[in-house]
DSSP file (Angstrom, degrees, kcal/mol; ACC not computed):
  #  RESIDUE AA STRUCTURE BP1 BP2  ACC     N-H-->O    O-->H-N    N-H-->O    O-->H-N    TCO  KAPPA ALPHA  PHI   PSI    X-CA   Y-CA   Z-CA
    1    1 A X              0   0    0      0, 0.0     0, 0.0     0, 0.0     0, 0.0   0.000 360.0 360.0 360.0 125.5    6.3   30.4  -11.4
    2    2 A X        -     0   0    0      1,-0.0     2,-0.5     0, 0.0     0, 0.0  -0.037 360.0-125.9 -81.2-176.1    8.4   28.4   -9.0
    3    3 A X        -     0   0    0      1,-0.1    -1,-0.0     0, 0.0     2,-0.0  -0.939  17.7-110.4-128.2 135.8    5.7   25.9   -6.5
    4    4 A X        +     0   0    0     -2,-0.5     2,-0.2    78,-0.0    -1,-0.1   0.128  43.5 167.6 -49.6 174.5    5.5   25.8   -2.8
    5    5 A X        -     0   0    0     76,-0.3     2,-0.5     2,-0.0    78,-0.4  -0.830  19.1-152.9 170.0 144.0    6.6   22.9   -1.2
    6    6 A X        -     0   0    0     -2,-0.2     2,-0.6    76,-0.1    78,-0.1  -0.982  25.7-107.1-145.9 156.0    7.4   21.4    2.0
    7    7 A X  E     -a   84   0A   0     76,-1.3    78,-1.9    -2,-0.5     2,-0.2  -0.704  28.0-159.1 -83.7 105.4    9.3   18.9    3.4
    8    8 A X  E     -a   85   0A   0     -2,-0.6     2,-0.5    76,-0.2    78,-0.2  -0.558  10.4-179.4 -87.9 139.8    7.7   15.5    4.9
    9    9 A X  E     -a   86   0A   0     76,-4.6    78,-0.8    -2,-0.2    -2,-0.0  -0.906  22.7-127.4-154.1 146.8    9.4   13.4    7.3
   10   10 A X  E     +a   87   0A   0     -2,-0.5     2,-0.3    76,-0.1    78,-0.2  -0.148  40.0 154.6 -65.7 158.5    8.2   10.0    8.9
   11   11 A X  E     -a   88   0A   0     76,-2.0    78,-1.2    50,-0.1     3,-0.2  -0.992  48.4-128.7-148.0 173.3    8.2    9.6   12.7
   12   12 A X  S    S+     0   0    0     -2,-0.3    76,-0.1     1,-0.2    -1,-0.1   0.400 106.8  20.2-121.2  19.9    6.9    8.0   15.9
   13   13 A X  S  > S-     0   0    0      1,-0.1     4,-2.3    74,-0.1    -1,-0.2  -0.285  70.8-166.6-167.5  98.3    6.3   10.9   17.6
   14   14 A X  H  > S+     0   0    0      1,-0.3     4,-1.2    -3,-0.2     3,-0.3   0.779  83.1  54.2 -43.4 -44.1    5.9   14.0   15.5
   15   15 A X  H  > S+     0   0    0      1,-0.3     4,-2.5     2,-0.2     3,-0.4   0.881 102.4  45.2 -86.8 -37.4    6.1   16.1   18.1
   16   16 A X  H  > S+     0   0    0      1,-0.2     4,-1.8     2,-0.2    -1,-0.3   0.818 113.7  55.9 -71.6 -14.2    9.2   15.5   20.0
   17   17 A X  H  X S+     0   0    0     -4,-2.3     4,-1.4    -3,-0.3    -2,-0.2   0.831 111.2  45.2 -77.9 -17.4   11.1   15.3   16.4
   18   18 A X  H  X S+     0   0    0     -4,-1.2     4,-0.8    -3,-0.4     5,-0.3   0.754 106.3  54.5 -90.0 -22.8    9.8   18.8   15.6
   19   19 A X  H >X>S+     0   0    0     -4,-2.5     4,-3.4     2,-0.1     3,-1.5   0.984 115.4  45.9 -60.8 -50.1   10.6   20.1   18.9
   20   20 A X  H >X5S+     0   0    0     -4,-1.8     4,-3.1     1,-0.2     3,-1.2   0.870 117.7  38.8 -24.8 -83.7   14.4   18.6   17.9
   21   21 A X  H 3X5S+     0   0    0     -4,-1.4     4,-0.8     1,-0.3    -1,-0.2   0.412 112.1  54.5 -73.5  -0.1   14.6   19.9   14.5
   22   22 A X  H <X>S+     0   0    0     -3,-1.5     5,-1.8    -4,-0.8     4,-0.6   0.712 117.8  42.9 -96.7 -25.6   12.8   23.6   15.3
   23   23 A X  H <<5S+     0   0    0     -4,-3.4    -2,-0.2    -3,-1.2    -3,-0.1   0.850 114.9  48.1 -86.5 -19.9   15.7   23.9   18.1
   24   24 A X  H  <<S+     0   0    0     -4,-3.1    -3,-0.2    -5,-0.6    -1,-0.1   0.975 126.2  30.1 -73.5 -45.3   18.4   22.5   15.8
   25   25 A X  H  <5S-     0   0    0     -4,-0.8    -2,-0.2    -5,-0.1    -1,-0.1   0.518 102.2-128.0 -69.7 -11.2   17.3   24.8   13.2
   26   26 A X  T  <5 +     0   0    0     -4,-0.6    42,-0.5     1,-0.2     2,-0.4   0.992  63.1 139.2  45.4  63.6   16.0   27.8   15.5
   27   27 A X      < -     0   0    0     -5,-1.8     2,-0.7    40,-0.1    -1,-0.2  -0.906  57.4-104.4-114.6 166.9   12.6   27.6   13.4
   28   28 A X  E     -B   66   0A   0     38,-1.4    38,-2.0    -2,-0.4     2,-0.5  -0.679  22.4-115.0 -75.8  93.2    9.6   28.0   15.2
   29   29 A X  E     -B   65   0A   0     -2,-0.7    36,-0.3    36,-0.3   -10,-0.0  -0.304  42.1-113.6 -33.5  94.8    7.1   25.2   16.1
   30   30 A X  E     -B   64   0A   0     34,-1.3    34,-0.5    -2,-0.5     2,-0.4  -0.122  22.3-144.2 -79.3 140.0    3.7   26.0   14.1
   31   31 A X        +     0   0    0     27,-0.0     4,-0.2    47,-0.0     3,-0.2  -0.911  23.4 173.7-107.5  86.5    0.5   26.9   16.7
   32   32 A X     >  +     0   0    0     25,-0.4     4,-2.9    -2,-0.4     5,-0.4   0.358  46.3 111.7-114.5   7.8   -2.9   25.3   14.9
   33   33 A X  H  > S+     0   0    0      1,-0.2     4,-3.4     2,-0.2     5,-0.3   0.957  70.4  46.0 -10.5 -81.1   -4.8   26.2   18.0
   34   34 A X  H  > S+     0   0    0      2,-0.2     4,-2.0    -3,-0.2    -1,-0.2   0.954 116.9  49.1 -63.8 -44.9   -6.7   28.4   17.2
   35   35 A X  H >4 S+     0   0    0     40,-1.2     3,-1.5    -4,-0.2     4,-0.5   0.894 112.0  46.9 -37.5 -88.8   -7.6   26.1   13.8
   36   36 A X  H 3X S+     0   0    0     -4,-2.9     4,-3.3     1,-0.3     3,-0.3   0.724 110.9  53.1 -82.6 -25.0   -8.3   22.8   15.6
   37   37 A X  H 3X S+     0   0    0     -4,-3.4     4,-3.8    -5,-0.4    -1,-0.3   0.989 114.1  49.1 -68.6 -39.6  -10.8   24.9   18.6
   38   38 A X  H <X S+     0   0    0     -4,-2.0     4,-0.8    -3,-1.5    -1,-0.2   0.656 111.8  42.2 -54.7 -31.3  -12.6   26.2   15.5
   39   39 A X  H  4>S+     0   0    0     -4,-0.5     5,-1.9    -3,-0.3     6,-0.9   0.594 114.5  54.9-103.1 -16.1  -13.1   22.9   13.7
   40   40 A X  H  <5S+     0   0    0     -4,-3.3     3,-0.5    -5,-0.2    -2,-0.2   0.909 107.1  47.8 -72.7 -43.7  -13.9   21.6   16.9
   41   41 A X  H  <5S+     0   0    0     -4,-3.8    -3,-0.2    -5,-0.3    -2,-0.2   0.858 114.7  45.5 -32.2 -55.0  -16.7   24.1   17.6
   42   42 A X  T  <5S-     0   0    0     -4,-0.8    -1,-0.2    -5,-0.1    -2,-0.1   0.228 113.6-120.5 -82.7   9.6  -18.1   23.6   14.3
   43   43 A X  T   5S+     0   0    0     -3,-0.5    -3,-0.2     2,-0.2    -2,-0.1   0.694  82.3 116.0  59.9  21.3  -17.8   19.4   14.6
   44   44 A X  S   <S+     0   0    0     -5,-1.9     2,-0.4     1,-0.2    -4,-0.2   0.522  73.9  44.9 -96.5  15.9  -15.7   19.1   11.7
   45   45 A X  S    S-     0   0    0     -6,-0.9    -1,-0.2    -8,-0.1    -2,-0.2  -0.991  83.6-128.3-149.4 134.5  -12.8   17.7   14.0
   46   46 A X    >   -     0   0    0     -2,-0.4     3,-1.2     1,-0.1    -7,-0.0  -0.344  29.8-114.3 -65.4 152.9  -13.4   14.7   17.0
   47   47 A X  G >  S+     0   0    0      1,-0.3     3,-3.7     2,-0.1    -1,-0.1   0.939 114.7  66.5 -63.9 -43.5  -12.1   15.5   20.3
   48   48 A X  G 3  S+     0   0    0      1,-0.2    -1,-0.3     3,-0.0     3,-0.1   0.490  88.1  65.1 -75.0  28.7   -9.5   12.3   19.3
   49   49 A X  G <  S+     0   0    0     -3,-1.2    11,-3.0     1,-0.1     2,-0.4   0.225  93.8  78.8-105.9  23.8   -7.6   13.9   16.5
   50   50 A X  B <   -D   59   0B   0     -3,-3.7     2,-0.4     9,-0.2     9,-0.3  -0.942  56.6-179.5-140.0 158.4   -6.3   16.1   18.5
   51   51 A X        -     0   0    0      7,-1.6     7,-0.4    -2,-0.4     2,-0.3  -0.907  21.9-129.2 -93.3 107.9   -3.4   16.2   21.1
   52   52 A X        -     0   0    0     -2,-0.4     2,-0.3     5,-0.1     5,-0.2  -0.549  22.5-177.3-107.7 148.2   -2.1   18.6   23.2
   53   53 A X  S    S-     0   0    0      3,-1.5     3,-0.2     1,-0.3    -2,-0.0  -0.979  71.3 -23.2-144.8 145.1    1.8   19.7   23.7
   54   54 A X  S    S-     0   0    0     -2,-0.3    -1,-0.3     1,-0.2     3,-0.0   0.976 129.0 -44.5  35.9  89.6    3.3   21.8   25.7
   55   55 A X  S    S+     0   0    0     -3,-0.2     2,-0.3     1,-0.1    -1,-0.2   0.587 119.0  95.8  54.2   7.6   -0.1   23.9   26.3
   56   56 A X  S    S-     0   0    0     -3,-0.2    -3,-1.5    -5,-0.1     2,-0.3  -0.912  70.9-124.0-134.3 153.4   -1.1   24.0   22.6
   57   57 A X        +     0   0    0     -2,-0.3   -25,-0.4    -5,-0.2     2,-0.3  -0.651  34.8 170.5 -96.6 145.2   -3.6   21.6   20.5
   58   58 A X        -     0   0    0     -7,-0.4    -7,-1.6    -2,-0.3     3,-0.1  -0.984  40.3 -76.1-150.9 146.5   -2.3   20.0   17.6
   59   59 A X  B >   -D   50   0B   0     -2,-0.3     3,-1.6    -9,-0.3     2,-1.0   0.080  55.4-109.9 -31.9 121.9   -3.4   17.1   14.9
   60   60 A X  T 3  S+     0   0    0    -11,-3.0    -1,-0.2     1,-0.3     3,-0.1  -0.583 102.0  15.7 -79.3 108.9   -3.1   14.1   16.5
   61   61 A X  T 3  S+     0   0    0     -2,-1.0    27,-2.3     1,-0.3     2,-0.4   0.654 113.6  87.2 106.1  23.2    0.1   12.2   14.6
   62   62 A X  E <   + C   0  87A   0     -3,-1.6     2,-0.3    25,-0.3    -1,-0.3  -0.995  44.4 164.0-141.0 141.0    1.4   15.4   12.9
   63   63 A X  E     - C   0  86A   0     23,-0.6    23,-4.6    -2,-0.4     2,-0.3  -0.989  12.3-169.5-152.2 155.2    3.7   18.3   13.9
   64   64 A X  E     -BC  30  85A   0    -34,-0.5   -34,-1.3    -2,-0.3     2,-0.4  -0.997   7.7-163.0-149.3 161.6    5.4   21.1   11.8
   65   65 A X  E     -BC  29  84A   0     19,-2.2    19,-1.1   -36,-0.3   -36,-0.3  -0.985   6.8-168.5-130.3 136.6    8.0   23.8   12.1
   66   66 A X  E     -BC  28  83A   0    -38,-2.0   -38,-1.4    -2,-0.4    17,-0.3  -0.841  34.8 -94.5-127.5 168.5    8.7   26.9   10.0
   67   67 A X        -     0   0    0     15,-2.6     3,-0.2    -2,-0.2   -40,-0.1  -0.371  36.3-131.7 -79.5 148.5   11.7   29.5    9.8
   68   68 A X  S    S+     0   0    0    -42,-0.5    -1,-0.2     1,-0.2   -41,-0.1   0.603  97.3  66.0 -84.9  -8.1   10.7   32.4   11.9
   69   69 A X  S    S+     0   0    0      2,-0.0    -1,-0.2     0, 0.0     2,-0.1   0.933  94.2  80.4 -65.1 -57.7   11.6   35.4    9.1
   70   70 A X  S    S-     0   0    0     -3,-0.2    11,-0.3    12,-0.1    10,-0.1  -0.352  89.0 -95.5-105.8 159.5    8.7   34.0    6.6
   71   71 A X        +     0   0    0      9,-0.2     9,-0.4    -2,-0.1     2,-0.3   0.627  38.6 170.8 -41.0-173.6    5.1   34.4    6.5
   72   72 A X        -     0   0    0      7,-0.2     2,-0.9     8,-0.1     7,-0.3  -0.664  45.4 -99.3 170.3 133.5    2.6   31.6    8.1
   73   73 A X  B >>> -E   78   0C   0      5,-2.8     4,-3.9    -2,-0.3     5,-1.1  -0.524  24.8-140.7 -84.3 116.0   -1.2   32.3    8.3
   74   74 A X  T 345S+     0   0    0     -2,-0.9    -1,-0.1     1,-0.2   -40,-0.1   0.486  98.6  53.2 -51.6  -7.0   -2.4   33.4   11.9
   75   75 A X  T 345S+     0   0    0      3,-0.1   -40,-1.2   -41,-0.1    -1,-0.2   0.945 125.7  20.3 -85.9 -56.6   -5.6   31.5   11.9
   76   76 A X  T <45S-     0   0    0     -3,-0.9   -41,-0.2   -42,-0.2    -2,-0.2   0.871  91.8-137.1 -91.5 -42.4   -4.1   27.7   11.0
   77   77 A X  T  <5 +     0   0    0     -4,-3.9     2,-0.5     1,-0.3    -3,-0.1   0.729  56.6 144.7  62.9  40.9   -0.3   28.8   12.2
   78   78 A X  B   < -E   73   0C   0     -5,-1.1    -5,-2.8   -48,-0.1     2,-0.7  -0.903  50.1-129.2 -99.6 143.3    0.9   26.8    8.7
   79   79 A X        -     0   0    0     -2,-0.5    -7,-0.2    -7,-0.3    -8,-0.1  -0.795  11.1-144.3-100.9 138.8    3.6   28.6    7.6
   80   80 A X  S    S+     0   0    0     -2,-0.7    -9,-0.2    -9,-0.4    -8,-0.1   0.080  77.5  54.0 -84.2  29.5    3.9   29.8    4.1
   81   81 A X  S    S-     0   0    0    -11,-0.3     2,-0.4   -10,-0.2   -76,-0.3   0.283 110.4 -18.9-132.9-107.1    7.7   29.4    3.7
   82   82 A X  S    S+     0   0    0    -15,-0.1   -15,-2.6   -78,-0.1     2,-0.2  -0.990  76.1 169.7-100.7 126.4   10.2   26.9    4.2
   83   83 A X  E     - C   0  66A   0     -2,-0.4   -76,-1.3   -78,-0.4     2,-0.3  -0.672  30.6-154.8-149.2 143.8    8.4   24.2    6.6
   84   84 A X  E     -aC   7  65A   0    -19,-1.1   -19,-2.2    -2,-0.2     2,-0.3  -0.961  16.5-161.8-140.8 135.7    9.2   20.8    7.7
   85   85 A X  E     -aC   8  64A   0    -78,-1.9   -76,-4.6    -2,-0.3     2,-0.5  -0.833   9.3-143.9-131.8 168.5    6.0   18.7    8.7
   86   86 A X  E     -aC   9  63A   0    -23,-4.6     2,-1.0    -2,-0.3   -23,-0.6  -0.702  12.9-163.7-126.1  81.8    6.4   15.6   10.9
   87   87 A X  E     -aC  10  62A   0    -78,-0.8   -76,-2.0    -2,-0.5     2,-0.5  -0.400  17.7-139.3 -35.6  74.8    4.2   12.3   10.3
   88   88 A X  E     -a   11   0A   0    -27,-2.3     2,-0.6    -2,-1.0   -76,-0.2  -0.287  27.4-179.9 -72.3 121.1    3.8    9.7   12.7
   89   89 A X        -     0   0    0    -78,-1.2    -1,-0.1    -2,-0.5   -28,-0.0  -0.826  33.0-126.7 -97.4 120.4    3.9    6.0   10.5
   90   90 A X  S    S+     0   0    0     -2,-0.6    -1,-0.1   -78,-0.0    -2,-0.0   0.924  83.0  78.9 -69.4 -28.5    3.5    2.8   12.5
   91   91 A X  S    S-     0   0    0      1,-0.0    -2,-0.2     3,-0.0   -80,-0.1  -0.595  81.5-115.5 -91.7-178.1    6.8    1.0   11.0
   92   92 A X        -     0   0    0      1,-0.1     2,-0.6   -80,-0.0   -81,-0.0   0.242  30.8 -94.0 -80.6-156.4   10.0    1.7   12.1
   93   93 A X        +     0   0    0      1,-0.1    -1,-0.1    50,-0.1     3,-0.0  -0.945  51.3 166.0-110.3 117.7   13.2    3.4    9.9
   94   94 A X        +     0   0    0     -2,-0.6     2,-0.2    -3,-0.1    -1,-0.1   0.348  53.1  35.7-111.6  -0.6   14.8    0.2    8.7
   95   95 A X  S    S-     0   0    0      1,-0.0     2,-0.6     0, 0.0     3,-0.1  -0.776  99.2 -74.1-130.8-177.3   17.3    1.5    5.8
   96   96 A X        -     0   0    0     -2,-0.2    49,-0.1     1,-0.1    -1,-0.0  -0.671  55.9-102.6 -85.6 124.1   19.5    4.7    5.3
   97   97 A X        -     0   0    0     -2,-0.6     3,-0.1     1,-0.2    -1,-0.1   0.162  20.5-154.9 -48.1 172.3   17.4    7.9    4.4
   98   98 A X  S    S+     0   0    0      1,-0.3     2,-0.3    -3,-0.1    -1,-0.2   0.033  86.2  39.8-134.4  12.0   17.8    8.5    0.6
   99   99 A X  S    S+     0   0    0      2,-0.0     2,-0.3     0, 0.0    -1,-0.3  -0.876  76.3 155.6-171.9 128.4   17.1   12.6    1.4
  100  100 A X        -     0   0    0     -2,-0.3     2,-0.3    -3,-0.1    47,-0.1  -0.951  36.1 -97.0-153.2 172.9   18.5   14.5    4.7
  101  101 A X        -     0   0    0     -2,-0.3    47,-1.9    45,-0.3     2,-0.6  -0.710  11.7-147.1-106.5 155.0   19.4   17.6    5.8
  102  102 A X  E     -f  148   0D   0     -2,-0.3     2,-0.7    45,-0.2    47,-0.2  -0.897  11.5-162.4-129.7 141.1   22.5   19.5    6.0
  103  103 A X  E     -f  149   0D   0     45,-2.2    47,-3.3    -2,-0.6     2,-0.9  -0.917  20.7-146.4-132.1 116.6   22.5   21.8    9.2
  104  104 A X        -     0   0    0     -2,-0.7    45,-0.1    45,-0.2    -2,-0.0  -0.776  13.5-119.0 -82.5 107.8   25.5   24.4    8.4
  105  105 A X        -     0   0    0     -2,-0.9     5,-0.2     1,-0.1     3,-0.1  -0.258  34.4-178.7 -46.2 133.4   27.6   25.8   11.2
  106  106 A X        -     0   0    0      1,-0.4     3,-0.4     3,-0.2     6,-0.1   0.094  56.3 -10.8-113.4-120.7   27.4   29.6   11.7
  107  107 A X  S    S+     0   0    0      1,-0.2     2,-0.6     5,-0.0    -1,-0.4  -0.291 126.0  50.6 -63.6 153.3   29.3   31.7   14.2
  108  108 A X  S    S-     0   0    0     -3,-0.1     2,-0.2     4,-0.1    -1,-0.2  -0.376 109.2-111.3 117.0 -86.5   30.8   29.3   16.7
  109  109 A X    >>  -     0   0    0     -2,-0.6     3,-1.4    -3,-0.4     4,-1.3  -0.477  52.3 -61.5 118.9 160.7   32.5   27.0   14.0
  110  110 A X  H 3> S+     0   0    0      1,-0.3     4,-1.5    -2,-0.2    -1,-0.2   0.753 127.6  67.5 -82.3 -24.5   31.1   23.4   13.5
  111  111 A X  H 3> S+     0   0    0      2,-0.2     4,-0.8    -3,-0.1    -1,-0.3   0.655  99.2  45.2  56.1-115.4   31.9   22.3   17.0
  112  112 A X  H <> S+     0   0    0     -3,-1.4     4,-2.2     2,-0.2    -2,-0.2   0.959 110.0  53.7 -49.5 -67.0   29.8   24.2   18.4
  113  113 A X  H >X S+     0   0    0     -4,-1.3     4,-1.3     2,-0.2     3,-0.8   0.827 110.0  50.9 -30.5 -85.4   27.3   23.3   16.2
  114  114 A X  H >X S+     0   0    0     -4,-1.5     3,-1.1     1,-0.2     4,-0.6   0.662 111.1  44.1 -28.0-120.5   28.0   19.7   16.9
  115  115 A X  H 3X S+     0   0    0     -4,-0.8     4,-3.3     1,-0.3    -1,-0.2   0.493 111.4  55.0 -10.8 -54.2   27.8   19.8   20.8
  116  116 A X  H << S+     0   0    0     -4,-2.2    -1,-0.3    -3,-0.8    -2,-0.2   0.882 113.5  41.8 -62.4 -49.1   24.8   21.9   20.8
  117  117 A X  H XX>S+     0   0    0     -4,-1.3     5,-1.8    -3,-1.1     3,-1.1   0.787 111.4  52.1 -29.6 -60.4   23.1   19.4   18.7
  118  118 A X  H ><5S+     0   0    0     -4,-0.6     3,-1.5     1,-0.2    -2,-0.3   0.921 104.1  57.3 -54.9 -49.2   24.3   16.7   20.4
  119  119 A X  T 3<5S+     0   0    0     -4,-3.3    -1,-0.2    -5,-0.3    -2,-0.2   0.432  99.8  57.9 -66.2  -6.8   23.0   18.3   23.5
  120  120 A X  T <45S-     0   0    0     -3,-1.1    -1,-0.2    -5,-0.1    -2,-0.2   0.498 136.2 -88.9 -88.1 -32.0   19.1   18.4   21.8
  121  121 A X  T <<5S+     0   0    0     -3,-1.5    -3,-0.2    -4,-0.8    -2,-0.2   0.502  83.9 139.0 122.4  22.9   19.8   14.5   21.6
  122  122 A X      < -     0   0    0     -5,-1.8    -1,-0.5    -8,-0.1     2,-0.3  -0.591  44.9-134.4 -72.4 153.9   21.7   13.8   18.0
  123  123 A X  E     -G  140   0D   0     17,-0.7    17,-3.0    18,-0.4    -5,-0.0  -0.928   8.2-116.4-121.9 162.5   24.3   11.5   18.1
  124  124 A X  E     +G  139   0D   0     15,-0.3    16,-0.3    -2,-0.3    15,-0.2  -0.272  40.1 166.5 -44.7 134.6   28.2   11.6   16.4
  125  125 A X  E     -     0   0D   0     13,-1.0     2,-0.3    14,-0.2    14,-0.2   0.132  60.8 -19.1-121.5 -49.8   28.2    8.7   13.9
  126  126 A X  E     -G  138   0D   0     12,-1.6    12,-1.0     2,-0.0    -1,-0.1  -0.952  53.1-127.5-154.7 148.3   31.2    9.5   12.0
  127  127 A X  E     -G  137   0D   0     -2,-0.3     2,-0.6    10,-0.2    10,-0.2  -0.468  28.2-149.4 -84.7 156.5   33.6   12.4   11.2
  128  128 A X  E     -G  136   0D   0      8,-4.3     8,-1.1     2,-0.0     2,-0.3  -0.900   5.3-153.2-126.2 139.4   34.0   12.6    7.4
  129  129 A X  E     +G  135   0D   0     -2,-0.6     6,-0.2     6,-0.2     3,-0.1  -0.599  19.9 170.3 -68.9 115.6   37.6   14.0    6.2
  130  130 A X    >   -     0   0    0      4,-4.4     3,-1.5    -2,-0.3     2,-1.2   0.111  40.0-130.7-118.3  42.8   37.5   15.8    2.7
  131  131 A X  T 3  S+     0   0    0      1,-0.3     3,-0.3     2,-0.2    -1,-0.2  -0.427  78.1   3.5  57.9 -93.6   41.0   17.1    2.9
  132  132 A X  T 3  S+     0   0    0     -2,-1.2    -1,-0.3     1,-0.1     3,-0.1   0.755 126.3  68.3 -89.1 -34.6   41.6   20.8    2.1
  133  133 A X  S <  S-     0   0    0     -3,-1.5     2,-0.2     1,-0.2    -2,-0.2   0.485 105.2-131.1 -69.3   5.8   37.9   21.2    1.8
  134  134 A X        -     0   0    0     -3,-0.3    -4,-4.4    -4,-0.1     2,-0.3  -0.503  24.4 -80.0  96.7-166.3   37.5   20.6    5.3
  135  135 A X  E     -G  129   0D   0     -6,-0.2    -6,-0.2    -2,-0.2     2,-0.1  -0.883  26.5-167.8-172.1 152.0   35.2   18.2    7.1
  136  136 A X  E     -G  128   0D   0     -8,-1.1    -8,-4.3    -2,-0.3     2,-0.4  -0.286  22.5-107.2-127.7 176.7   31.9   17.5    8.4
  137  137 A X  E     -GH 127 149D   0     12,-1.0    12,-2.1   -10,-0.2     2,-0.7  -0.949  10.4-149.3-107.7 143.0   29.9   15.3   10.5
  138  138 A X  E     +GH 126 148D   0    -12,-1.0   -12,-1.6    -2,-0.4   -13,-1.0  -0.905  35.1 173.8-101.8 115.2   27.4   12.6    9.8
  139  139 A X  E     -GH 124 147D   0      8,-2.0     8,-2.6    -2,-0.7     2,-0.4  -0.974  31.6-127.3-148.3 148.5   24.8   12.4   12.6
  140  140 A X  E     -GH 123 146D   0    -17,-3.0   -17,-0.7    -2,-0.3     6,-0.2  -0.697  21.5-137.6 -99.6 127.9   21.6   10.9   13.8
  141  141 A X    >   -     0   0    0      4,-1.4     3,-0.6    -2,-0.4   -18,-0.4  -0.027  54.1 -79.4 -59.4-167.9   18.2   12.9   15.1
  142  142 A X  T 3  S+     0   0    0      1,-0.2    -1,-0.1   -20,-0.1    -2,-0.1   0.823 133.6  44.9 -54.8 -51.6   16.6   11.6   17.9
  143  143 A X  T 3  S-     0   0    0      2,-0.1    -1,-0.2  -126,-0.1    -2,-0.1   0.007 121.6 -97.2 -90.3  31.4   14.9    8.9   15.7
  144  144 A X  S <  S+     0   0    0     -3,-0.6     2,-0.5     1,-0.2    -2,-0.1   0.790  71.1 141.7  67.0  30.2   17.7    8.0   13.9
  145  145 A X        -     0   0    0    -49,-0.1    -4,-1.4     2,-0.0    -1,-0.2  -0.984  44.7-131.6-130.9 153.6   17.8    9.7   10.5
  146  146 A X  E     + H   0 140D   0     -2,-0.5     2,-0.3    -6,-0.2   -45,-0.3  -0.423  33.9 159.1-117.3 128.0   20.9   10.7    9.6
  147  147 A X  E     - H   0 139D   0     -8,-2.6    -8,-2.0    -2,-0.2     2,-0.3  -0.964  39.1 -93.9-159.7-169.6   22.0   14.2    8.3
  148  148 A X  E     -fH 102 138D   0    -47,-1.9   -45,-2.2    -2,-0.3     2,-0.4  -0.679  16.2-152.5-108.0 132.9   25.1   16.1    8.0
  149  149 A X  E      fH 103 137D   0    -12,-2.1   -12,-1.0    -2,-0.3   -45,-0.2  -0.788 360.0 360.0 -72.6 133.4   26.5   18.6   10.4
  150  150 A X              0   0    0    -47,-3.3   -46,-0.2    -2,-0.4   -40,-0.2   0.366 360.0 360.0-129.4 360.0   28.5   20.9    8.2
């Protein structure tokens, strides 16, 4: 039986990298409202762990986002499908990531993709040539980890 799983990735400020990566990916930012007023009601969560953006409360030093097709439980808003959840860690990114993401072009042509991206706040770092197979881009999120426009 294959295993759930989700994807972690450090930040310093979960939430503006998950707004990035839910608009680079067109997933959906996950909604834990209705969770954190419930565990605040009952006292099991202090008013400081949580934080609110753009109108909704969310776990203070966490965000996550999940592809909008698959399932995600209406109470917590965690989604039960492919999920990327967003950490904040007090140091900074000093080396090159050793696991990234590879963001595919679809209609449009990679390009587009690339401008539109860029226009979320990645930057260009470098084109890479593979000859007949084409070629891709290598590019930085907002906080500087690096994955491939394809």
């Amino acid at each position: 039986m294959a295993l759930t799983w989700k994807l972690v990735i450090d930040s310093t400020n979960a939430s503006a990298l998950a707004d990035f990566w839910a608009a680079a990916l067109e997933y959906e930012v996950e909604d834990p409202t209705a969770l954190i007023e419930q565990l605040l009601a009952a006292g099991h969560l202090k008013e400081e762990a949580v934080v609110e953006h753009h109108g909704r409360k969310t776990f203070r030093g966490y965000a996550a986002i999940r592809h909008p097709d698959d399932p995600y439980d209406e109470t917590s808003g965690v989604g039960r499908g492919r999920r990327l959840l967003f950490q904040e860690v007090p140091e900074a990114k000093t080396t090159k990531n050793r696991l990234h993401i590879d963001v595919h072009s679809g209609p449009g042509g990679l390009e587009a993709l690339v401008t539109r991206l860029e226009g979320l706040g990645a930057i260009r770092v470098r084109e890479v040539d593979q000859g007949p197979a084409g070629h891709w881009w290598l590019m930085q999120d907002p906080e500087g980890n690096e994955f491939c426009a394809a």
